[in-house]
N, C-alpha and C positions, 0 to 999 in steps of 0.2 A: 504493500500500500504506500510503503515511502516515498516510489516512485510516480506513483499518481500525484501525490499533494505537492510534489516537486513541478509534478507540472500543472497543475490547477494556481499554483503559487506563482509561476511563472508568467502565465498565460492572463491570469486575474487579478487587479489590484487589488481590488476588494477582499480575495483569496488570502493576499498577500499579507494585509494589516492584521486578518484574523490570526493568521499562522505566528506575526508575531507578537500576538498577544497573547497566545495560548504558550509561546516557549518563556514569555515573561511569567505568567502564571506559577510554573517550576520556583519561581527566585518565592512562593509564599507560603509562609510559614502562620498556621493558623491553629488555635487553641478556641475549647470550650468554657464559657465562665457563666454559673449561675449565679444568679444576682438576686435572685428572690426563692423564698418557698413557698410564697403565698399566689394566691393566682384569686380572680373575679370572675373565672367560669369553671364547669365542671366536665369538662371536656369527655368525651365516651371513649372508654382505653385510654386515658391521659399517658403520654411518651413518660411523662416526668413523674407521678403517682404512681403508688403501688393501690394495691387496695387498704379502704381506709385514709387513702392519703398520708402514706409515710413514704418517706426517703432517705437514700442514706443524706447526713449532712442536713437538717431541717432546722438549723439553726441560723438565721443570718447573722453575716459578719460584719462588723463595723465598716465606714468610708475609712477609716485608717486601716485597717487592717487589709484590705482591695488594694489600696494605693500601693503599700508596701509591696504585694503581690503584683498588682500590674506593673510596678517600677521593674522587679525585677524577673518579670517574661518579658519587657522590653527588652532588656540586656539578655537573655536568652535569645535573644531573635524573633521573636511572634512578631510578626509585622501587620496582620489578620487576624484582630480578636472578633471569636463569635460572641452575643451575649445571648443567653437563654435563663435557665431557669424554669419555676412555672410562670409568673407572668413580670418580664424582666423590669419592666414600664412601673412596677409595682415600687422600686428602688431608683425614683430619678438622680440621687446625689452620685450614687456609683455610675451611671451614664456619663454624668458629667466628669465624675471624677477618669474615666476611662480616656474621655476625648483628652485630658491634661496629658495623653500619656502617647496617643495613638489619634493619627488624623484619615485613619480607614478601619472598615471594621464591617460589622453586620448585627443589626439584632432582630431576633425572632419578636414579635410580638402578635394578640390576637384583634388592637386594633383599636382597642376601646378607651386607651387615654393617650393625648396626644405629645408627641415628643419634641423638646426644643428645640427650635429652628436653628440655634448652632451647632448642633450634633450633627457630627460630618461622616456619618454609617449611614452606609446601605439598612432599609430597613424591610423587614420582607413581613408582610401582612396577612395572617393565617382565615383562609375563607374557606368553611364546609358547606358549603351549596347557600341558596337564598335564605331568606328571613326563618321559612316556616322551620326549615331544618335544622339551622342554628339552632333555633329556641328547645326542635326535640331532640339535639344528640353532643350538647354545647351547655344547657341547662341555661341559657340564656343567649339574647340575638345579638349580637355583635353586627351583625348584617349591616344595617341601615348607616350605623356610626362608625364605622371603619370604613366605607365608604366614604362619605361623605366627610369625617378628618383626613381622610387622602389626597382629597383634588389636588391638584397643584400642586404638591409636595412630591421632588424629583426623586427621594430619597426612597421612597414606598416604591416595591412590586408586591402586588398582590399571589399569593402563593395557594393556589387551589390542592386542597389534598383531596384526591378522590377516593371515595368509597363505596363500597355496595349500595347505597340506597341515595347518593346525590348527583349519580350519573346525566340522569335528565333535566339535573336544574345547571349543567356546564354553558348549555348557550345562552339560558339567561344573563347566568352569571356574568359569561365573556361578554356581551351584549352589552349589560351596563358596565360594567369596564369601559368598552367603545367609547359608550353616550358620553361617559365623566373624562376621559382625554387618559387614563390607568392602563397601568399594564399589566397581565398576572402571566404567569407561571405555575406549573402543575408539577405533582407526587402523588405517589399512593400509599394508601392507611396500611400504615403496621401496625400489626398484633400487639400488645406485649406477651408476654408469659400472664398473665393475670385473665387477660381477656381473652388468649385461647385454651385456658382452663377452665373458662366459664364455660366456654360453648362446648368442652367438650364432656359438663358436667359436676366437674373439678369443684372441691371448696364446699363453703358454707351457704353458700349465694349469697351473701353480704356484700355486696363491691357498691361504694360511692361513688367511684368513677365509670358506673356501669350503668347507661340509665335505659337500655334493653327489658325489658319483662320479660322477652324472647329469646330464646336461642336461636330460634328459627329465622328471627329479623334483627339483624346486625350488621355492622362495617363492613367483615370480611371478603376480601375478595374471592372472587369462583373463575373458575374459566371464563365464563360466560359474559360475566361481568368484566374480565380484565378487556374481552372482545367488544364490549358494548363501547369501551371508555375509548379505545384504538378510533374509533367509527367518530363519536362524539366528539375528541380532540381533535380529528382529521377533519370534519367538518366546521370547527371553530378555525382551526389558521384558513382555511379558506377560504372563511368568509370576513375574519377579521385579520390579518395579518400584520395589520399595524400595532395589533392589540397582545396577541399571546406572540410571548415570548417566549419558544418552543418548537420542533417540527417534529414530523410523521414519524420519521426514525426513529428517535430520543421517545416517542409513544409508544411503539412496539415495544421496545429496548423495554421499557418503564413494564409493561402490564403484558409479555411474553415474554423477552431475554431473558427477565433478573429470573425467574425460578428457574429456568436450566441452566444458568451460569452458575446456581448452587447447590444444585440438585448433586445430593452425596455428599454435602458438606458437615462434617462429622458436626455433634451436640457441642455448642460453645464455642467452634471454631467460627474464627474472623477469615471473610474471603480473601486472598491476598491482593485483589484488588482494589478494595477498599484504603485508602487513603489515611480517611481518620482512624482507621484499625491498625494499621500497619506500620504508616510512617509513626519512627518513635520523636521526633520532633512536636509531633501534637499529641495534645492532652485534654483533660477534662477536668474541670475543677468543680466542687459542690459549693454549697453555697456559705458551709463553714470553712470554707477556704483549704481544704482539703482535697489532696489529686484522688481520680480513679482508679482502682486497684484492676479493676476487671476491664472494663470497657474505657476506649478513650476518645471514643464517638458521641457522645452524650445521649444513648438512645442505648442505654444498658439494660431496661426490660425486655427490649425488643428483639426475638430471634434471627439474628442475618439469616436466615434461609429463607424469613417474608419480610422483608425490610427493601421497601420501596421507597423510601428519603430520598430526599435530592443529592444526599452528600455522598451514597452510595449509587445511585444513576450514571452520573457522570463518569467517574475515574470508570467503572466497570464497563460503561456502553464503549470508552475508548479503549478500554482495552481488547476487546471483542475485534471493534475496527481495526485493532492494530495487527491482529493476527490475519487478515484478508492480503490475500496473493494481486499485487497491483491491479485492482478493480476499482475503476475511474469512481461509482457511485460511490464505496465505500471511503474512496477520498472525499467524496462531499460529503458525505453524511459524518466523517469525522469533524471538517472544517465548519460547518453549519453547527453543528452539536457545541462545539469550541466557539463560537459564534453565544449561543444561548448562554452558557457554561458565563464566559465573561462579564457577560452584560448583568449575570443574576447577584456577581459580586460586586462588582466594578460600573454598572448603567447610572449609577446615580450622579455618575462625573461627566456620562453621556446619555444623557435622559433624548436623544431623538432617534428611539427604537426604530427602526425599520428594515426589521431582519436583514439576514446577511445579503443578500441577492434579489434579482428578480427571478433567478430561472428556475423554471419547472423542475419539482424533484421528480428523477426518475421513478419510471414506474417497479423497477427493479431494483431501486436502493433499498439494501441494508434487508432483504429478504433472510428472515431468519428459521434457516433450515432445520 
């Protein structure tokens, strides 16, 4: 494939700026820091909740005691702090105190309180389907207000995690996106260990972050469903392409690739693709200021073998493409992917999305055999 992107890089300027942005990409060194244990929704399978709502680390730590710590992962090299947490927004002085340290970054949040116009991170804005849905798998609407504290703020992508039951509220969704001038980006719902021990009868049935009555009607993805989401995303970039930042490939990849790229991957093992598993440069911090022992992805309930994140998409869909024998698509659908990839870190310093290209994806990129 080397030799395709050699000549798509060649041949394309457009090609050309991507390729090197994605070899820049290499020089970043990125760590996990929870900033809160508290959160204002109840999210269904919460990444960060166990059942009951514990975690390791449910202590917060003082702004001195972050400082200290952000001071020195500075000097370790993090050049790319992530902020999460359960709801990071919840600890604005640690925000602040993080920009004193770092003038790039990223924070998760779900939307609902607005973050200082001098915070200079990417911020990525968690949407599960429209209003109705929010309210039944969220324990509250975040919908309408994360919108609408969005507009104009270059710093927001809107970050759509799909699941089994808000497939058909994606064009809405992307739709109003369009209307408000927003751009979102898509993942799909992981499990944790809690939530697929509910469904598979496991426990007490006690889960607070479980607002199911159902076993039978839950997040989890199925075939069927991962096939639904392919069709629905496929349908959204082409009808909005200004809007989702995302293509056809990076969909497959998302909701067919990732379960046979891990398919056989023994209990507890991190895929070596994975980036934030692997590379030992990154870590995970709790929110008493404590590293992770186990997991250094910050998504430690969650089994890499259903683990549809965006921070697992990427590294893994290129590494796929990287093993393809000089096939021109596969050079696109690298460079395009590396295209999204950028923008979902780094758009907020280039907020005039207009995906990589104008030309037609082949009809035979990235066919995953």
């Amino acid at each position: 494939m080397l030799i395709s992107i050699r000549k798509l890089v060649q041949d394309d300027p457009t090609y050309r700026v991507v390729y090197e942005r994605a070899r820049a990409s290499r020089q970043r060194v990125t760590t996990v820091y929870d900033l809160s244990s508290r959160c204002n929704l109840f999210c269904e399978g919460c990444l960060y909740f166990n059942r009951d709502g514990g975690h390791p680390g449910n202590a917060d730590s003082t702004t001195g005691e972050f400082d200290a710590l952000f001071a020195a992962e500075k000097l370790r090299g993090v050049n790319y702090p992530v902020f999460g947490g359960a709801e990071p927004t919840l600890q604005p002085a640690l925000i602040r105190q993080a920009a004193r340290h770092w003038n790039d970054g990223m924070i998760h949040t779900n939307g609902t309180r607005r973050i200082d116009a001098a915070i200079p991170f990417r911020i990525l804005v968690s949407l599960w389907g429209g209003p109705e849905l929010s309210r039944a798998w969220r324990g509250g609407d975040n919908y309408e207000k994360a919108m609408r504290q969005s507009v104009g703020d270059q710093r927001i992508l809107m970050n759509y995690t799909v699941n089994a039951q808000n497939i058909d509220d994606i064009h809405r969704v992307v739709s109003d996106c369009a209307k408000r001038g927003l751009k979102i980006t898509f993942q799909g719902f992981s499990p944790t260990a809690d939530y697929t021990n509910y469904l598979k009868g496991d426990g007490d049935g006690r889960h607070d972050f479980i607002q199911s009555d159902s076993k039978d009607i839950n997040l989890a993805m199925t075939p069927d469903k991962c096939a639904a989401s392919i069709v629905a995303i496929g349908r959204a970039i082409d009808q909005f392409p200004e809007t989702v930042v995302f293509t056809k490939a990076l969909a497959r990849w998302t909701f067919e690739g990732l379960a046979r790229s891990v398919k056989g991957l023994p209990d507890n093992a991190a895929p070596k693709e994975c980036i934030a598993a692997t590379d030992a440069r990154h870590r995970h911090y709790f929110v008493d200021g404590q590293q992770a022992g186990e997991k250094s992805c910050g998504h430690g309930q969650v089994d890499c073998r259903t683990c549809k994140t965006y921070t697992f998409i990427f590294p893994s869909f290129f590494g796929y493409l990287s093993q393809s024998k000089g096939i021109r698509s596969a050079g696109e659908d690298y460079l395009k992917g590396h295209a999204v990839f950028d923008y979902v870190y780094n758009g907020h310093n280039r907020p005039d999305w207009r995906g990589i290209d104008r030309h037609a994806e082949s009809s035979a990129s990235s066919k995953l055999a």
